[in-house]
DOSELUM-639252 format. One record per residue (C-alpha): residue in one letter; x, y, z. Coordinates in steps of 0.1 Angstrom, whole numbers, plus 5000, padded with zeros to 4 digits. Example, Ala and Ser with C-alpha at 12.3 -4.5 7.8 and 13.67 -1.06 7.14 Angstrom:
2
a512349555078s513749895071
//
This chain:
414
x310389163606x306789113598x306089333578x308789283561x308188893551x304689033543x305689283518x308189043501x305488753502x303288993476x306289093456x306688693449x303088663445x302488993417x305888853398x304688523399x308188423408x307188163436x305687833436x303487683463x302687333448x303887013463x307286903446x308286563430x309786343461x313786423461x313886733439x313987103458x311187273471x311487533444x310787253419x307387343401x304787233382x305387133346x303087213317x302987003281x300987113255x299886883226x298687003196x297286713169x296686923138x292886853123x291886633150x287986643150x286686713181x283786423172x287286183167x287186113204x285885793219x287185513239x287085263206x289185533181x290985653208x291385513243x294485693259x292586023246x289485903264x291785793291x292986133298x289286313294x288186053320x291086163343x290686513336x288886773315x287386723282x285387083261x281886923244x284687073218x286787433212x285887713187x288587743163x289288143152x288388303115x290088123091x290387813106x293687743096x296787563107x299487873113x296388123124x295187853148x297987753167x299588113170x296088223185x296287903211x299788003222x298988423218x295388413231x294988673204x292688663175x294488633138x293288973126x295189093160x298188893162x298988913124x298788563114x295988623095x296288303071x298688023056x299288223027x299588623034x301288963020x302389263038x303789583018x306789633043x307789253046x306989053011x305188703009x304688443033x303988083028x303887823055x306787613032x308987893037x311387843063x312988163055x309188363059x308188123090x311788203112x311088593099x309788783135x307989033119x305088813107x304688703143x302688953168x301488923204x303388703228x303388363227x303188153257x306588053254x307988393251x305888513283x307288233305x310988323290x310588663300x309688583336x312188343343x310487983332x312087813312x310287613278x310887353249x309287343216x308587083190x307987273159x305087463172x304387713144x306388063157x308487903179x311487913157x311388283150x312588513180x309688663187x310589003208x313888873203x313388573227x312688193216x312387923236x315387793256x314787413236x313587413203x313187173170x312387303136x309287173118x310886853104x307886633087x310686293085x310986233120x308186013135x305586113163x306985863187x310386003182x308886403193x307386243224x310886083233x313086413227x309986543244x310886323276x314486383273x313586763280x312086673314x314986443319x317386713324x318186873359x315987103373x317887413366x317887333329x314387143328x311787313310x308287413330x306587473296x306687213266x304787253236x304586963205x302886923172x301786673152x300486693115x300586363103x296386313113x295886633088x297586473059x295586183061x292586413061x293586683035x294586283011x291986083016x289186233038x288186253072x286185923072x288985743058x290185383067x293485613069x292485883088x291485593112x294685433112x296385783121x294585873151x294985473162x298985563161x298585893175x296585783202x299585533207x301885823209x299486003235x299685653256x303485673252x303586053264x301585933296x303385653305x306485833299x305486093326x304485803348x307685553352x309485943359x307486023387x306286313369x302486203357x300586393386x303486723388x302386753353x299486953336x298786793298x296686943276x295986813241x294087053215x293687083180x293887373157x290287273139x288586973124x288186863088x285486813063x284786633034x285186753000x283686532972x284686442935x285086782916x284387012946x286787202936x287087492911x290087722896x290488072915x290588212875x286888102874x285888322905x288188632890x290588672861x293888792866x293189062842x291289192875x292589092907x296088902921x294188632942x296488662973x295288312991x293987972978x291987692993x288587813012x289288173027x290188342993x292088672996x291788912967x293589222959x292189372932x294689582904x294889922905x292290082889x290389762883x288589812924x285089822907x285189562883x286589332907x283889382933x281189382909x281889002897x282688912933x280689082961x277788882972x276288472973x277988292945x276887872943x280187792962x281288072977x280488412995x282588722986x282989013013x284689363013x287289343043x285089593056x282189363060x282989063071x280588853093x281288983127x281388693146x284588613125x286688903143x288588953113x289089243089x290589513103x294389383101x295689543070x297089203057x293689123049x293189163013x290189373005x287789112996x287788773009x285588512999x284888223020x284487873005x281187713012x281487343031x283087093013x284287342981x288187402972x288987742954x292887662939x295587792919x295687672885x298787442892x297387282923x294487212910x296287012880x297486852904x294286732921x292686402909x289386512900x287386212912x289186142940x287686232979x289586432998x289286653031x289987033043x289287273065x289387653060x285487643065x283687903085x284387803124x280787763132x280687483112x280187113132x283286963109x285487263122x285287243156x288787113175x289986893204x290587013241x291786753264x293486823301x294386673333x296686703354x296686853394x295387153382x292086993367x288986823385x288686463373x285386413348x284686763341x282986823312x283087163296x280787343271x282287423244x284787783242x286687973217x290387893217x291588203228x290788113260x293787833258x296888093264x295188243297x294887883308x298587813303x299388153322x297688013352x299187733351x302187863351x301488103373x303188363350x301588703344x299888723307x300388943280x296989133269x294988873248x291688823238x290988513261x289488473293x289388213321x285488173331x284487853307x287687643324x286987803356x284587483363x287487243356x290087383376x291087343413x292487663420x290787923409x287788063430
//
């Protein structure tokens, strides 16, 4: 009856359980969409240009490019990437830095495997975990979280963070995903690559070697594409390339001891590098804030309490109680890594406060859901998991996000 089709035609449509796009020549009508998500860690969003990087450009011309995206407070590799697949700020999903403590779980490092597969440093839902829950199916390449079972659910395809296996080989596992049959395909890929942020952290981001890394990830990106192409699959599929942030320089000595900013006498320094996490010893609160609160030559120093605003940050409890924030092109290091260090030698980080030009990350889309030669204004990268919602056409988990800057570069949405 009628009425009936109607009422089941807005069932389909509030589960987001039906699909309406055209489908790839031969396959079912049920066949849908697919979304791959490309994350080159530290990739400047000034990197891009048809000389550096031509499939890149390629892909902006054919699609949507941001002027660049806002990286989230601290702009870090593990807070980044969680907040691009969670839509959630670190202070709300948890991730609140490489480096972190909680009272209930113990330490986490990012070189833990055991820590980084532990659910219980992961909050919010990740896009993956979304589209698992209502009945779309996803792969992951290492994307940070995506090996823990976050809500008890990972994705259906997944490869652990394995640094000896080469870019080119991801994007052909990658490809083999979308090779299988439809009822096993996955609608929802996700793939990272850090090799462009080693360069960077080693040797700087105006290095001949920084160069030469985004020439062969480029290459890789051109391999992706082509890939989707000789398949049939280059205009069913939405690609979007980000970043998690940029990369500065940091010159000879820019770098100083985290004993120098407080003595362990005082305070257990809880995070290294440029967002410095103190927690100071029982007993010792005052003495602690009194050598660190306020504008130092190379650093600021905060109470958790009073953190710059726009940072969003602070009121998870895994934030120490003072942090102090590196200024641009300044290290802050435990005493062994910075032993390690050659003192005269350039190098690169990030870390920085996200305002900053050198912090600010890649966004990259096209696809049939994205109008040809837009150009976006710049947004915050929260805004990346509501995006992949709608293209999936699953319902989102609350996030911090919001559709209106991409609303200009995409077809569908009024």
């Amino acid at each position: 009856m009628p009425h009936l089709r109607a009422a089941a035609l807005a069932a389909c449509l509030v589960l987001s359980a039906c699909n309406f796009h055209a489908s790839r020549p031969g396959e079912p009508a049920a066949a849908a969409r697919t979304v791959v998500v490309v994350s080159i860690d530290a990739f400047r969003a000034d990197y891009l240009s048809d000389q550096a990087t031509p499939n890149l450009a390629r892909l902006a011309r054919e699609g949507a490019r941001a002027a660049w995206m806002n990286p989230s407070y601290p702009s870090l590799t593990f807070p980044n990437h969680y907040t691009l697949a969670t839509g959630l700020r670190p202070d709300r999903h948890g991730v609140i830095h490489n480096r972190m403590s909680d009272a209930d779980i113990g330490a986490f490092a990012v070189a833990d495997r055991s820590a980084v597969d532990d659910s219980r440093w992961w909050g919010g839902e990740p896009i993956w975990v979304t589209a698992e829950k209502q009945g779309v199916r996803s792969a992951s390449w290492a994307w940070p979280g995506s090996s823990a079972a976050i809500g008890g659910v990972r994705p259906s395809r997944w490869a652990a963070y394995d640094e000896t296996v080469p870019p080119a080989r991801r994007i052909d596992d990658v490809l083999g995903w979308l090779d299988a049959p439809p009822p096993q395909r996955p609608r929802l890929v996700t793939v990272y690559f850090e090799q462009l942020d080693k360069a960077g952290h080693d040797h700087g981001p105006d290095s001949l070697q920084v160069r030469r890394t985004l020439g062969e990830l480029d290459a890789v990106i051109g391999r992706l594409r082509d890939g989707l192409a000789a398949r049939g699959r280059l205009d069913t599929t939405d690609l979007v390339v980000v970043s998690d942030h940029g990369m500065a320089t940091v010159g000879p000595d820019h770098a100083i001891g985290v004993e120098q900013m407080v003595p362990p006498s005082i305070a257990t320094v809880v995070s290294d590098g440029q967002s410095i996490g103190v927690q100071p010893l029982p007993g010792r609160e005052r003495e602690a804030e009194a050598r660190l609160l306020g504008a130092h030559a190379q650093y600021d120093c905060y109470r958790r309490d009073a953190l710059p605003a726009r940072w969003h940050y602070g009121a998870n409890p895994r934030v120490p109680p003072i942090v102090c924030q590196m200024h641009e092109g300044w290290d802050a290091l435990y005493p062994m890594k910075l032993a390690k260090r050659p003192p005269h030698a350039t190098r690169g980080s990030h870390g920085f406060d996200p305002a900053l030009p050198s912090m600010r990350a890649l966004f990259v889309a096209r696809g049939p859901s994205f109008i040809a030669g837009t150009q976006l204004p710049a947004f915050d990268n929260v805004d990346v998991y509501p995006l992949l919602a709608h293209l999936l056409r699953v319902t989102p988990a609350p996030n911090n996000g919001t559709l209106d800057a991409l609303r200009p570069a995409l077809r569908d949405v009024p």
